[in-house]
N, C-alpha and C positions, 0 to 999 in steps of 0.2 A: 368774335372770331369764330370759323368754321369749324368742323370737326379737322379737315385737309390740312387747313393754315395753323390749326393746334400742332397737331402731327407733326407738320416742317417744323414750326417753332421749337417744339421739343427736341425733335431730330439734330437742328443746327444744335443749340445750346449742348444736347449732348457729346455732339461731337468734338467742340469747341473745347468740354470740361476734357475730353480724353487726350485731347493734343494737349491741353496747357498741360494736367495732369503731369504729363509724360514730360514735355520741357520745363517745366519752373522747378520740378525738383532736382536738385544738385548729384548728379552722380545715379540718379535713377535709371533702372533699366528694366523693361517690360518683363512680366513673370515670365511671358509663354507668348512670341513675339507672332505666332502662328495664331492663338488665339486673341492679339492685340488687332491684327491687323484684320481680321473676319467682323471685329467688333465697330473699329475704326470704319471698314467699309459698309456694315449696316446701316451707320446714318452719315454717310459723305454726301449721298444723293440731296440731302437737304441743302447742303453748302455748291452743289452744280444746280438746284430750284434757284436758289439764288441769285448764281451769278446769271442765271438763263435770264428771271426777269429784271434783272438791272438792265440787261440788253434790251430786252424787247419788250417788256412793258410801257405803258404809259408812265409819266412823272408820275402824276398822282396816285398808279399803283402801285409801283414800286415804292414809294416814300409809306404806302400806307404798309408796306411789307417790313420795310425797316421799323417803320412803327410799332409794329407787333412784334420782331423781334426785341425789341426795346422796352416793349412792354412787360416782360415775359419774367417772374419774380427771378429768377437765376440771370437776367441779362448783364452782360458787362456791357455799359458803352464802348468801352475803349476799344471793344475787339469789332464792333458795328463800327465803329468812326474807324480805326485802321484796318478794316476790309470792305465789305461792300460800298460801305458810305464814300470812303475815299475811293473806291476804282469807280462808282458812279460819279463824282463830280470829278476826275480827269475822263472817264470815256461819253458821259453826255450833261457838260456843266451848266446846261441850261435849264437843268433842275432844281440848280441854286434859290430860283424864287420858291421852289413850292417846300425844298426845306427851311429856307428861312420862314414861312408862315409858320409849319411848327413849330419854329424854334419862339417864334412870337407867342401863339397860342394854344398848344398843346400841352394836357394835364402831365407832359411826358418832357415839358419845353426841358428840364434841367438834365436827363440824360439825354435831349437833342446836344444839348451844349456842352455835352462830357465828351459824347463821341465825338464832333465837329472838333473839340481840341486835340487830337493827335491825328486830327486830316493833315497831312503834308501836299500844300496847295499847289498846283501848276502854275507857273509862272504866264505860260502861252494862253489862260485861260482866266486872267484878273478881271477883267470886263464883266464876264458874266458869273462871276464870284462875285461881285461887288455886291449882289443882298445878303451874301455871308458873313460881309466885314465886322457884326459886331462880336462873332464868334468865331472867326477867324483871322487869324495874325497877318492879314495881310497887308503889304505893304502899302 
């Protein structure tokens, strides 16, 4: 990975750890919502690199984007599979094949397959989901 695509990577994941941060604990509320939100906005721009190249990259780059976030020792699948991953296979699901090859042969194939389980699938788009099916619930 790059110096750039280090950067994003870090940048998303840290921004990811300040939102859960802030929701998963019970009753929590920011010390100094002035300085939350300066912080929060310091690396948001990672999570709009994102969603930019889910748009308009190629499959194959973008999947290798995901890949590296995935790769990334602080990665949660579930938050790749319930964000990028899933609004990439509803807004362009003819990427289905080049992530099912990872999911086939990537040293990463078992967090392919953590995040793909809490993809909630499009119904309008089973066709070309069908090289997801053995990692996705589909009907």
């Amino acid at each position: 990975m790059d110096v750039e695509r280090t950067r994003l990577v870090e940048a998303y994941w840290r921004n990811n750890r300040r939102l859960t941060a802030r929701t998963d604990a019970p009753g929590s509320q920011p010390a100094s919502s002035a300085d939350n939100t300066a912080d929060e906005d310091a690396d948001f721009w990672a999570v709009e690199a994102v969603d930019e190249a889910s748009q308009r990259w190629s499959a194959a780059d973008v999947v290798d984007l995901l890949e590296d976030l995935l790769s990334a020792d602080d990665a949660d699948p579930i938050y790749v599979g319930a964000g990028p991953l899933e609004e990439l296979l509803h807004e362009r699901p003819e990427v289905s094949s080049v992530v099912a090859e990872r999911c086939r042969r990537s040293d990463l194939a078992e967090r392919w397959h953590a995040a793909l389980s809490t993809v909630i699938w499009d119904e309008r788009h089973l066709q070309e989901l069908a090289p997801l099916r053995p990692w996705l619930p589909l009907p």
